[in-house]
LUMKELUM-309974 format. One line per 2 residues: number of its first residue (from 1); their letters; for each residue x, y, z of C-alpha. Coordinates in steps of 0.5 Angstrom, whole numbers, plus 2048, in hexadecimal, padded with zeros to 3 digits. Layout:
<nodes>
NUM = a = X Y Z; ...
</nodes>
This chain:
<nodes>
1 = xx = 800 800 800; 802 806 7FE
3 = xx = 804 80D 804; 804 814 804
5 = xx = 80B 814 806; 811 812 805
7 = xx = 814 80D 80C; 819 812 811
9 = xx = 81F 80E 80E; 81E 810 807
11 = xx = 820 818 809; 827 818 80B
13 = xx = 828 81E 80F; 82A 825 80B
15 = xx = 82F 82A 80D; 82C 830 80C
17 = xx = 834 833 80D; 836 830 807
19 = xx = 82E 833 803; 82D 82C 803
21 = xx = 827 829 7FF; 823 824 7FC
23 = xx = 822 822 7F5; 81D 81D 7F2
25 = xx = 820 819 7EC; 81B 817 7E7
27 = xx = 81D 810 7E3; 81B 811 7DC
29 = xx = 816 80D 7D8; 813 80C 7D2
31 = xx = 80C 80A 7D4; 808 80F 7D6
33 = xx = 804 80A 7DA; 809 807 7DE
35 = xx = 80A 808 7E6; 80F 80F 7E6
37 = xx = 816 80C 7EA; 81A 811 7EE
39 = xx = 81F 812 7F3; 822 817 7F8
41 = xx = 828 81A 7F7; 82B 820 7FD
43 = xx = 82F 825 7FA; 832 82C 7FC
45 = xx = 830 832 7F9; 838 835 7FB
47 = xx = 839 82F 7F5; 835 832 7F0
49 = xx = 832 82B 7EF; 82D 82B 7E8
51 = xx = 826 82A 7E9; 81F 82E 7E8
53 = xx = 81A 830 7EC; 812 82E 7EB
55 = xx = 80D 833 7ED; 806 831 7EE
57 = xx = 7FF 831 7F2; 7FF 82B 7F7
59 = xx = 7F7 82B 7F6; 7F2 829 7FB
61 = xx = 7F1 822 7FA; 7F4 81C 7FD
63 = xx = 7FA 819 7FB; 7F9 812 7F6
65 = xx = 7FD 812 7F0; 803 80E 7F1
67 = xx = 80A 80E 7F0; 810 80A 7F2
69 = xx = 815 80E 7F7; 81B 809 7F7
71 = xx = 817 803 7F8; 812 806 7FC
73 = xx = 80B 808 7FA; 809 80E 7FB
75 = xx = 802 812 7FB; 803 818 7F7
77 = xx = 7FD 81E 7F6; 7F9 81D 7EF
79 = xx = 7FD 824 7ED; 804 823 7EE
81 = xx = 803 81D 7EA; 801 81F 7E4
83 = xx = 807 823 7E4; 80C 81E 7E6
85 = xx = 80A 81A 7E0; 809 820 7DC
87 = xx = 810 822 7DD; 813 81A 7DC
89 = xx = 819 81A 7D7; 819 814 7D2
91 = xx = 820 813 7D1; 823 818 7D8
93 = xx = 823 818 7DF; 81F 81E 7E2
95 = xx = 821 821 7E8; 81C 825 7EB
97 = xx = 81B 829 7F2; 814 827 7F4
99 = xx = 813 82A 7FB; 80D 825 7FD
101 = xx = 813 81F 7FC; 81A 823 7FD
103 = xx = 818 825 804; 816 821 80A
105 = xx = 80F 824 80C; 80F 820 812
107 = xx = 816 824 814; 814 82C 817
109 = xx = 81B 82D 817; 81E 82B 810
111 = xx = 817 82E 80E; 819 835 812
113 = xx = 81F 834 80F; 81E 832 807
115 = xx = 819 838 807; 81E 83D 809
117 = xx = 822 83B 803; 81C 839 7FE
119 = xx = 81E 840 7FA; 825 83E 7F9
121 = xx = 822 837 7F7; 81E 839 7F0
123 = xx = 823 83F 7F0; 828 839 7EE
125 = xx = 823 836 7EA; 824 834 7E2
127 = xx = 81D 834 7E0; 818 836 7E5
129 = xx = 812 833 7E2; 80D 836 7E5
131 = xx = 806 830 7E4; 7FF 833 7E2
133 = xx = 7FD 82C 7E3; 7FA 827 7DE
135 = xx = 7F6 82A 7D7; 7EF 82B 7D8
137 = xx = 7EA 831 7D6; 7ED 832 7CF
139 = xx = 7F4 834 7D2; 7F8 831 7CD
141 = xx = 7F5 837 7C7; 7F7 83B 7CD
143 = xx = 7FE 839 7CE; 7FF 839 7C6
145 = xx = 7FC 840 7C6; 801 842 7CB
147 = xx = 807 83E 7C7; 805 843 7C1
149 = xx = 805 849 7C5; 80D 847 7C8
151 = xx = 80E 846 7C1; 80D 84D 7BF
153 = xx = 80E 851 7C5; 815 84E 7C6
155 = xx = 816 84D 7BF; 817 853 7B9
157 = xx = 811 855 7B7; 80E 856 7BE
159 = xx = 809 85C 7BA; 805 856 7B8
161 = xx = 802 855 7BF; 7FC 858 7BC
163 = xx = 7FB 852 7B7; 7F9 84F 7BD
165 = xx = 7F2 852 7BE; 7EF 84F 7B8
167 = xx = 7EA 84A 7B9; 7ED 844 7B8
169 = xx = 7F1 845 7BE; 7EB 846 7C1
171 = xx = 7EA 83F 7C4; 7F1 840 7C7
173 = xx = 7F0 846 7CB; 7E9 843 7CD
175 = xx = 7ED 83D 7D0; 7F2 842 7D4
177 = xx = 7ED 843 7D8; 7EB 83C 7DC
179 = xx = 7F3 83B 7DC; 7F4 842 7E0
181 = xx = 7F0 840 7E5; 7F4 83A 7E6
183 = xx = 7F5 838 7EE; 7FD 839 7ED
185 = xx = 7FB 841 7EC; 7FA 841 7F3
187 = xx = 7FF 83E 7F7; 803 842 7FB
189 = xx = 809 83E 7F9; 809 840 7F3
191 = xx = 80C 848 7F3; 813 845 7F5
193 = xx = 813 83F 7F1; 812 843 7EB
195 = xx = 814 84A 7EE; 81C 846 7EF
197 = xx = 81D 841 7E9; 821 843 7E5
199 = xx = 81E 83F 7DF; 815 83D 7E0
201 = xx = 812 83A 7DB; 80A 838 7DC
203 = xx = 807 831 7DA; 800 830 7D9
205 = xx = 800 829 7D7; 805 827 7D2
207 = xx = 805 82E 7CF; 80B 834 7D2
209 = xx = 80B 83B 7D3; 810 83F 7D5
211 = xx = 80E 845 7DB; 811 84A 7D7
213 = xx = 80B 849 7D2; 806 849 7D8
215 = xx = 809 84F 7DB; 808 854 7D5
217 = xx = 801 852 7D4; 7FE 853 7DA
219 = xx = 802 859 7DB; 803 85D 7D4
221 = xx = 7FE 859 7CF; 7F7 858 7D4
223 = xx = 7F7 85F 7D6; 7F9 863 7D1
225 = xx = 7F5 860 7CC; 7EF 860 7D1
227 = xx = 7F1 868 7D2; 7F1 868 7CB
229 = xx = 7EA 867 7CA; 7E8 86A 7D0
231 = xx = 7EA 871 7CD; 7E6 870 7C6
233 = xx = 7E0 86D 7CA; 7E1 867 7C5
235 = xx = 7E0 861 7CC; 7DA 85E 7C7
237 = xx = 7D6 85A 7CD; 7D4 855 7C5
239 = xx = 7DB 856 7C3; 7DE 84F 7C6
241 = xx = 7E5 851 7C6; 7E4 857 7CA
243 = xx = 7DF 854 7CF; 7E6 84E 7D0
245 = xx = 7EA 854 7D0; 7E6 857 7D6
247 = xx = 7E6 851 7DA; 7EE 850 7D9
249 = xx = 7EE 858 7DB; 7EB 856 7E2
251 = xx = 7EF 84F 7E4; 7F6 853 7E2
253 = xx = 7F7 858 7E7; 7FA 852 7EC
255 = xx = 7FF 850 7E7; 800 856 7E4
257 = xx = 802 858 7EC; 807 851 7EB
259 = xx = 80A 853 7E5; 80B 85B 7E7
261 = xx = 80E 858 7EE; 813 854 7E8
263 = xx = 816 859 7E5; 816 85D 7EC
265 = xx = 81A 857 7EF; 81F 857 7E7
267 = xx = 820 85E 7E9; 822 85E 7F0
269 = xx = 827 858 7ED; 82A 85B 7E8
271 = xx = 82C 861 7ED; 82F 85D 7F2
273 = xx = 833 85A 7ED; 836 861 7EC
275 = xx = 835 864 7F2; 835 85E 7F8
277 = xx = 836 864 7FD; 82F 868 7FB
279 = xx = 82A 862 7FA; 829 85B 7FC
281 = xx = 825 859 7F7; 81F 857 7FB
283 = xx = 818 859 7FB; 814 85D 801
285 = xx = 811 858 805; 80B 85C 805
287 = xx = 80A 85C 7FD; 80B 855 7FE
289 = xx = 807 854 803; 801 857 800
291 = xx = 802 854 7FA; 802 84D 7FD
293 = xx = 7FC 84E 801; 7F8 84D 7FB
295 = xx = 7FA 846 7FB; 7F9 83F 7FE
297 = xx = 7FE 83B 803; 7FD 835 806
299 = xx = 800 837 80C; 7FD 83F 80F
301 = xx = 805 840 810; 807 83E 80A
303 = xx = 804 846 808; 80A 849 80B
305 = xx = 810 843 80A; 80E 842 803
307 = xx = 811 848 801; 817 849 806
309 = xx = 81C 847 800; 819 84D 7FC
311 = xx = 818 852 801; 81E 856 806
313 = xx = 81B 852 80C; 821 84F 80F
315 = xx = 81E 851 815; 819 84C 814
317 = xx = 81B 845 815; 816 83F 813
319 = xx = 814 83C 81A; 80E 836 819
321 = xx = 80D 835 820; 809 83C 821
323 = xx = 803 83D 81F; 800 843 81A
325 = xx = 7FE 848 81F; 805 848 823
327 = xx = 808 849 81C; 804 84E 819
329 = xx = 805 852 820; 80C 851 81F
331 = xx = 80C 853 818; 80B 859 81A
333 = xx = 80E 85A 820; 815 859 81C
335 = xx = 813 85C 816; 812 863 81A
337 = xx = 818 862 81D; 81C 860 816
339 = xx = 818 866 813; 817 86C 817
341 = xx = 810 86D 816; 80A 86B 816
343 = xx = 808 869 80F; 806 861 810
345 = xx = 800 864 814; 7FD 865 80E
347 = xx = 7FC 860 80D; 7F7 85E 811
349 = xx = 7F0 85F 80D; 7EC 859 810
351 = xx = 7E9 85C 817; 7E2 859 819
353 = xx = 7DF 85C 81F; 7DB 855 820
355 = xx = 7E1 851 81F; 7E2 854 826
357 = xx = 7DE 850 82A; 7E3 84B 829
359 = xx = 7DF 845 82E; 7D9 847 828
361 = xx = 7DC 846 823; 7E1 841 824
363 = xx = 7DA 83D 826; 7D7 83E 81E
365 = xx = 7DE 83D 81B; 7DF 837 81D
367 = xx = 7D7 834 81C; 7D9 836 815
369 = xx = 7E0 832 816; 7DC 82C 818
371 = xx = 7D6 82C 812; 7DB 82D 80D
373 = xx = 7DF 827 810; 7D8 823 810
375 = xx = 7D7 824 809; 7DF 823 807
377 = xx = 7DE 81C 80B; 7D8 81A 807
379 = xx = 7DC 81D 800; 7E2 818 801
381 = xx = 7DD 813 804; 7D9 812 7FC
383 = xx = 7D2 811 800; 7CD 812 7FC
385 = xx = 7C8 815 802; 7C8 81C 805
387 = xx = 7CA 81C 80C; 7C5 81D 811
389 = xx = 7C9 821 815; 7CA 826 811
391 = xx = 7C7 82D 812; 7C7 833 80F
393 = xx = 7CA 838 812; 7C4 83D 810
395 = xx = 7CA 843 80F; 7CA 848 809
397 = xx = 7C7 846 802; 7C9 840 7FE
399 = xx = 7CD 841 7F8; 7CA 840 7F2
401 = xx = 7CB 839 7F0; 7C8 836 7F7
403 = xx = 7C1 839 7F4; 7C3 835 7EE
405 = xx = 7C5 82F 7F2; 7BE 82D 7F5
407 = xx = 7BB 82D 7EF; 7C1 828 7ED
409 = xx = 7BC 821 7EF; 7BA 821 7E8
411 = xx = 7C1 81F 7E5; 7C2 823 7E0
413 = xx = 7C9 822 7DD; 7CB 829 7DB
415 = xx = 7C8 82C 7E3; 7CE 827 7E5
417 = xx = 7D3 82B 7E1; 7D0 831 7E2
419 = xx = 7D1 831 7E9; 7D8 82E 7E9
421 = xx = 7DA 834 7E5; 7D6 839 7E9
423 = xx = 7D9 836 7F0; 7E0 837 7ED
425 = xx = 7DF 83E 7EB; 7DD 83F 7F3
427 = xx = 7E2 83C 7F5; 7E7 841 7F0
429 = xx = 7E3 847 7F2; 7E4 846 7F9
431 = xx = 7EB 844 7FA; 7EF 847 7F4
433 = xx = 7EC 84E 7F4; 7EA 84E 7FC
435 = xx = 7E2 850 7FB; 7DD 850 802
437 = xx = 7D8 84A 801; 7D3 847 805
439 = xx = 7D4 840 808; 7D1 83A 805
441 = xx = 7CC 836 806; 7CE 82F 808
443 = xx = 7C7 82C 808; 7C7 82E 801
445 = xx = 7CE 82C 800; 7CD 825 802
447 = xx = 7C7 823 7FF; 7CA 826 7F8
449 = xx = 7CF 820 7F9; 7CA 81B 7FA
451 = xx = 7C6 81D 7F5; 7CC 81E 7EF
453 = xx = 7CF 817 7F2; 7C8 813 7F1
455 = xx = 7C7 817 7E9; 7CE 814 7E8
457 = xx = 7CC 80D 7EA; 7C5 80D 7E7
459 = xx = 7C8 810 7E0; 7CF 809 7E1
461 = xx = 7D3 80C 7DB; 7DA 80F 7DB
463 = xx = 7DA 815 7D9; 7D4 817 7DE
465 = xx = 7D9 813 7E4; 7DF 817 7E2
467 = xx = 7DA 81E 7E2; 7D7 81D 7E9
469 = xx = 7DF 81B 7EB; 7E2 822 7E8
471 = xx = 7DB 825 7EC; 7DE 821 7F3
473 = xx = 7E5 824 7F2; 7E2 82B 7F1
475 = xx = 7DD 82B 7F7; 7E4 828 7FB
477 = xx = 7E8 82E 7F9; 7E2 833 7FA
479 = xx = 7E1 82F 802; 7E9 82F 803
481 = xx = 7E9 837 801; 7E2 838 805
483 = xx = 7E6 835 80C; 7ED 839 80A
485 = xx = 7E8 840 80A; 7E5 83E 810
487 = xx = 7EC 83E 813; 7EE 844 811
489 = xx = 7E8 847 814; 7EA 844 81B
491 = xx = 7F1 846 81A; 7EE 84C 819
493 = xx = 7EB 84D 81F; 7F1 84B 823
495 = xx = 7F5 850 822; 7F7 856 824
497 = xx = 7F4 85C 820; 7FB 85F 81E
499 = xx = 7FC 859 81B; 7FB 857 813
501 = xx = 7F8 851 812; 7FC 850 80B
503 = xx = 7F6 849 80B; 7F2 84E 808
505 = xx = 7F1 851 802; 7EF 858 800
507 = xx = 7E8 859 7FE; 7EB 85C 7F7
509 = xx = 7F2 85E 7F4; 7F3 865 7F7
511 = xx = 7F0 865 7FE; 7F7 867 800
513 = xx = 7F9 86E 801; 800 86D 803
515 = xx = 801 866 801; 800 868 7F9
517 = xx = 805 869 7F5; 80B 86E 7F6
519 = xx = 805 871 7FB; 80A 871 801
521 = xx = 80D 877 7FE; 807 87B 7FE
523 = xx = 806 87C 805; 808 87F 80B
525 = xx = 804 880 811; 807 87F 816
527 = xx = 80E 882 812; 814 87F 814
529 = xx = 813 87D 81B; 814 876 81E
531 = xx = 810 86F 821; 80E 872 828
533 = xx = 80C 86A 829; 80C 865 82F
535 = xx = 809 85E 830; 806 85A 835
537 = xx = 805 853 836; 7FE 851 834
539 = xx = 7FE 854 82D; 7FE 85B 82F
541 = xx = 801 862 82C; 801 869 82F
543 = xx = 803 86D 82A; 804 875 82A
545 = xx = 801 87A 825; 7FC 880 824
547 = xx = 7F4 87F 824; 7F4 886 81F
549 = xx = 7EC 885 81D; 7E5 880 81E
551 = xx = 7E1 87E 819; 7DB 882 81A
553 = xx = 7D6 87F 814; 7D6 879 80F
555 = xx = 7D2 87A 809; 7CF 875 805
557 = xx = 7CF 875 7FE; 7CB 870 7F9
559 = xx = 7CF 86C 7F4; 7CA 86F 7EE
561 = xx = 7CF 875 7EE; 7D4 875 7F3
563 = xx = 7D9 87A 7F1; 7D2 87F 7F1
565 = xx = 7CF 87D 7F7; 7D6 87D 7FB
567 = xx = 7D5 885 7F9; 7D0 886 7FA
569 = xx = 7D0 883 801; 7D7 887 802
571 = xx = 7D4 88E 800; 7CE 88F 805
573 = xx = 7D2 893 80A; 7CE 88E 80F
575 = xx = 7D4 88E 814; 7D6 895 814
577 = xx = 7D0 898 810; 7D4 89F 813
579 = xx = 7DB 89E 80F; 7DA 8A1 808
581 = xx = 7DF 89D 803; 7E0 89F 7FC
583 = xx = 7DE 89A 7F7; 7E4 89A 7F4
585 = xx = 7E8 897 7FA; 7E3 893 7FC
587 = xx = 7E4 890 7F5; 7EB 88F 7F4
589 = xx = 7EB 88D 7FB; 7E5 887 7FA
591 = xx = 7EB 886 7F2; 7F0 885 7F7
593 = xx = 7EC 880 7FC; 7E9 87C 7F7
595 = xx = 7F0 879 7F4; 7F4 87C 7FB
597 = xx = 7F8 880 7F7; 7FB 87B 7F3
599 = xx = 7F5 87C 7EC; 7F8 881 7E7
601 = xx = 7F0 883 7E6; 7EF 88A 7E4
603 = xx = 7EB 88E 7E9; 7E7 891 7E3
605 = xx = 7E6 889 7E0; 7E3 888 7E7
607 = xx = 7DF 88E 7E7; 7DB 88C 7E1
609 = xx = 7DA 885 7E4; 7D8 888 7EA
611 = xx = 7D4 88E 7E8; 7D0 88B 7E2
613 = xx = 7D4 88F 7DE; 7D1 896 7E1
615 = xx = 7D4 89C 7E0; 7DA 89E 7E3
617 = xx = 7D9 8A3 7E9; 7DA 8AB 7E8
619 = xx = 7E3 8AB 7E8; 7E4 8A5 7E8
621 = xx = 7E9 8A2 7E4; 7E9 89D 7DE
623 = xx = 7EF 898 7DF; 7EE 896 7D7
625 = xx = 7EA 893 7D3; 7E9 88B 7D1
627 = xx = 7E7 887 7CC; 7E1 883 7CE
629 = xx = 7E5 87E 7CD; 7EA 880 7D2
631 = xx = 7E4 882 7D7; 7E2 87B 7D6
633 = xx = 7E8 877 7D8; 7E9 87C 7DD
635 = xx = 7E3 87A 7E1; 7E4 873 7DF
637 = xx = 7EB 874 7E3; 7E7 877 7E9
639 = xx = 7E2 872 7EA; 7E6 86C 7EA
641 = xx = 7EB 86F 7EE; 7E6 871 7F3
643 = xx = 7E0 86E 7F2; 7E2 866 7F0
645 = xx = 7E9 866 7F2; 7EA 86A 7F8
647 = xx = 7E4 868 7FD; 7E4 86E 801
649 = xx = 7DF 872 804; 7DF 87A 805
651 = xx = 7DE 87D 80C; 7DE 884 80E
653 = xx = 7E2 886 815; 7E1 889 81C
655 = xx = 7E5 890 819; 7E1 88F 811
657 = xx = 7E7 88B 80E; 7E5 886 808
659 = xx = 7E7 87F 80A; 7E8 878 806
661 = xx = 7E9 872 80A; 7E6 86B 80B
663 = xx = 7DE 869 809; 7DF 867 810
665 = xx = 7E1 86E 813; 7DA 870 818
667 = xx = 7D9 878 81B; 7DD 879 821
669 = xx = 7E3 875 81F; 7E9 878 821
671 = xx = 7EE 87B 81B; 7F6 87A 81D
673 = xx = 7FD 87B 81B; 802 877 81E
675 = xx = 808 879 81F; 80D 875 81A
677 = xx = 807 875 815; 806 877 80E
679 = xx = 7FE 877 80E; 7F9 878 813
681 = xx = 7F5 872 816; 7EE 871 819
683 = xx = 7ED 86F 821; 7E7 86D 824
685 = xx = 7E8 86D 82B; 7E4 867 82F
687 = xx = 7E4 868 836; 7EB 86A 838
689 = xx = 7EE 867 832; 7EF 86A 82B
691 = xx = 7EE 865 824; 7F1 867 81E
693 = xx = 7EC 867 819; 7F0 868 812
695 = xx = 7F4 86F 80F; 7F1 874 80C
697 = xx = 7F3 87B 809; 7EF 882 80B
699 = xx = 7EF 888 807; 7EE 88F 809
701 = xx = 7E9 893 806; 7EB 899 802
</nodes>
């Protein structure tokens, strides 16, 4: 019978002095159907010993496959199979670093260890192959698509791209869709593998592209074409490639940010090379840190470790034994100290006040646990009959596929697919772009299961059978990514409100203010003052700063015309109707605040979208003149920036400032400047407590 692991005397201790690691060689075969043979090799990286790297998914599903590990059968997940018989030479041995295998998992220590020189493992790295998993959803004219678009990117004629938007490319940029939404696009692990290698070529089934090609896509080629077609209006909701277009644009913003950092990382190396004195060529821990928190670990504490080789964070060492919270708390600790600010605190974005009540929530957290693990039980089980005891939890609404799933009894085919597509969409939504969604109905769950289960049995053929077992895997994934969010909210709850919760993603792209790109050189509230920090055993920080305001009103706009209502809202004078402002200020104040100083709108684009393009009041001055093409883009700009992108909410001060904070920000809470900070945070004060709340930005009011 085969095990999950190999036995303890077949990992023989590594040196971590002499970068010791292991290295999986793989015999070759011409048979593609026979049992994959393998053995264990040690190597030193001081030796510069050749070798690849695999990067991939683990995935979710229990181990099966197997394969031979000098003489021993091991279990293997599904995924990391696939790859190892992919990459399986006919004629060569191939030597791959596959961490799974490499690394004694049962051994804290060398596991410590090996993450702390897993940079320099794909760094050393010939070909890191980065594996997508096997062909599915038409990705091989995906992958072929992508092949032509290297072709011509890095060959003579890189003018021709141009050519690809002809319809028989169509089918290509179709399939790209489905491959970008790939679960590999959302580990963390992946920013370091491919952000170091020098050379990763991505593999989906026996098709290869190198990063380089993927990086120019979502970087330069999506975007520019989607601009491109938002200026002359020509995003046509019948023309099939512009609606493919518009999907692409939404799912690249994670990849472009990954190709960004790329080239960021380049940039940094190539300086240290010239100049070691003046650069490290490292990362900001907290660009990455902000970037990973929009992926998926196994381990919670792997959002910190998974990108220490990239980062400067030597004043971070890997340790398994402690928990997530004592880390992120600790994380912070040292990076106040190394830095000499406070930055890291803006990363703090999930503050719920219920989750404070720790002994309530923790009770409703961990009855989700249980029903999830029920339902899970009865997945793997293959019973065809719902559990009884299994409940709904009567929380939130259900998705839309659970209204459908009931109807499911009368077995139609297509319903089956359906459902499996519309639970993998939930499933993309919640962990890829970190959406609030309301808690499932395991009741639902439950006899859905059953139900798709009976139709495979009643129905007998293979093509039905393979459906309905693609359909048990996808409901896997979603229950496994239902637990790892339920987690998180636990974690949440435990730690400390200066400390970010990196578990959690944003809830859009640009919810940060001085976590964005370059904006840490944009503010200075607290000019060049330092930390004035202590901590305290039980979690706790006393921290000095300057209570400068509160927020005295919060209006409420609706989503029909957010930018207008917000105005309107904001210039009723209802807090101190006995100040008078001028118009003008109060315009170029609300243009300010609208993009917190980092929008090039003009005040008069803004005035014609705010003021319905009324006449201007007697002397004031016309900025310039638009086209009504200009105006257009302009506004388009506005409005993702604040209104889709930004998830702010506007409030006016105790002394007549406008603000722009958290949605959860609420009348009375405290607006602060900490010493050693660049950006104003929010308070809440609970008794003789204070709860960081969130950064937020305030202008005055000319």
């Amino acid at each position: 019978m085969a095990s999950t692991t190999l036995p303890p005397g077949y990992y023989k201790p590594l040196n971590p002095k002499n970068l010791e690691i292991r290295v999986l060689s793989i015999s070759p075969s011409n048979d593609p159907d026979l049992e994959i043979f393998c053995r264990l090799e040690t190597e030193s990286l001081n030796n510069s010993p050749s070798y690849n790297a695999l990067s991939y998914c683990w995935g979710v599903e229990r181990e099966g496959p197997v394969i031979n590990v000098m003489g021993t059968k091991l279990a293997v997940k599904p995924n990391l199979f696939a790859s190892l018989k992919q990459l399986r030479d006919t004629n060569d041995i191939v030597r791959l670093w596959v961490d799974a295998i490499c690394i004694n998992q049962s051994n804290t220590r060398e596991r410590e260890s090996q993450v702390s020189i897993m940079g320099l493992v794909y760094q050393r790295a010939k070909i890191v192959y980065a594996w997508l998993g096997e062909e599915a959803d038409n990705s091989a004219v995906a992958m072929g698509l992508l092949q032509i678009l290297q072709n011509i990117l890095f060959g003579d004629s890189p003018d021709q791209i141009q050519l690809l938007r002809a319809e028989i490319f169509l089918a290509g940029w179709r399939a790209l869709i489905p491959l970008l939404r790939r679960p590999y696009w959302t580990r963390a692990w992946i920013v370091q593998e491919i952000l170091l290698a020098e050379n990763v070529m991505f593999c989906c089934g026996r098709h290869k592209v190198a990063w380089p090609t993927i990086a120019a896509l979502v970087s330069q080629v999506i975007p520019k074409w989607h601009a491109e077609a938002e200026v002359s209006a020509n995003l046509d909701e019948g023309d099939p490639f512009s609606v493919g277009l518009g999907i692409l644009q939404y799912f690249v913003y994670d990849f472009s940010h990954l190709s960004k950092l790329s080239f960021k990382h380049q940039e940094l190396l190539t300086l240290s090379e010239s100049n070691p004195a003046s650069a490290s060529g490292s990362l900001d821990l907290l660009d990455c840190l902000d970037m990973c928190r929009w992926r998926s670990v196994t381990d919670e504490r792997d959002y910190i470790y998974s990108i220490l080789s990239l980062a400067n964070a030597k004043h971070i060492r890997p340790n398994y034994e402690k928990p997530a919270k004592w880390l992120f708390c600790e994380v912070v600790k040292r990076d106040i100290e190394v830095r000499g600010s406070l930055d890291i605190l803006s990363g703090c974005k999930h503050f719920v006040e219920e989750e404070r009540d720790s002994d309530k929530f923790s009770t409703a957290i961990t009855d989700q646990l249980l029903r999830n693990e029920v339902v899970m039980q009865e997945l793997t089980s293959g019973s065809t009959a719902p559990l009884p005891s299994v409940e709904s939890p009567g929380i939130g609404q259900h998705p839309p596929w659970f209204e459908r799933s009931i109807k499911f009894g009368q077995g139609v085919y297509e319903t089956l697919i359906s459902l499996a597509q519309e639970i993998r969409t939930e499933e993309n939504i919640d962990s890829e772009h970190g959406r609030e969604r309301d808690e499932p109905s395991f009741e639902v769950l439950s006899s859905l299961l059953a139900s798709i289960r009976k139709y495979g049995q009643s129905q007998g053929s293979c093509e039905v059978l393979s459906h309905v077992e693609k359909f048990e895997i996808i409901l896997q994934r979603f229950l496994a990514n239902h637990r790892q969010s339920t987690l998180r909210r636990l974690l949440n709850a435990s730690l400390p409100t200066w400390a970010p919760n990196w578990t959690l993603p944003l809830l859009t792209p640009r919810q940060n203010i001085l976590l964005q790109d370059g904006s840490r050189e944009l503010y200075q509230s607290a000019g060049s003052t330092t930390p004035r920090v202590r901590f305290y055993e039980g979690n706790r920080m006393i921290v000095e700063g300057i209570l400068i305001d509160k927020v005295a009103h919060v209006p409420r706009a609706e989503a029909n015309d957010p930018l207008q209502e917000y105005w309107d809202a904001c210039s009723k004078n209802d807090v101190h109707p006995e100040i008078q402002y001028r118009r003008t200020g109060r315009l170029e104040t609300f243009r300010q605040l609208l993009s917190l100083g980092r929008n090039k709108l003009s005040s008069f684009a803004l005035q014609c979208i705010l003021l319905k393009n009324d006449s201007l009041e007697e002397g004031q001055v016309q900025e310039e003149v638009m086209t009504e093409d200009e105006l257009k883009h302009e506004t388009c700009s506005v409005l993702k920036d604040w209104v889709g992108d930004a998830n702010r909410q506007f409030f006016i001060t105790s002394l007549g400032y406008y603000g722009a904070g958290p949605k959860s920000v609420r009348e009375g809470d405290l607006i602060v400047i900490l010493f050693g900070s660049k950006v104003p945070f929010l308070f809440r004060q609970n008794n003789a407590d204070f709860y960081l709340i969130e950064e937020c930005c305030k202008r005055i009011l000319l």
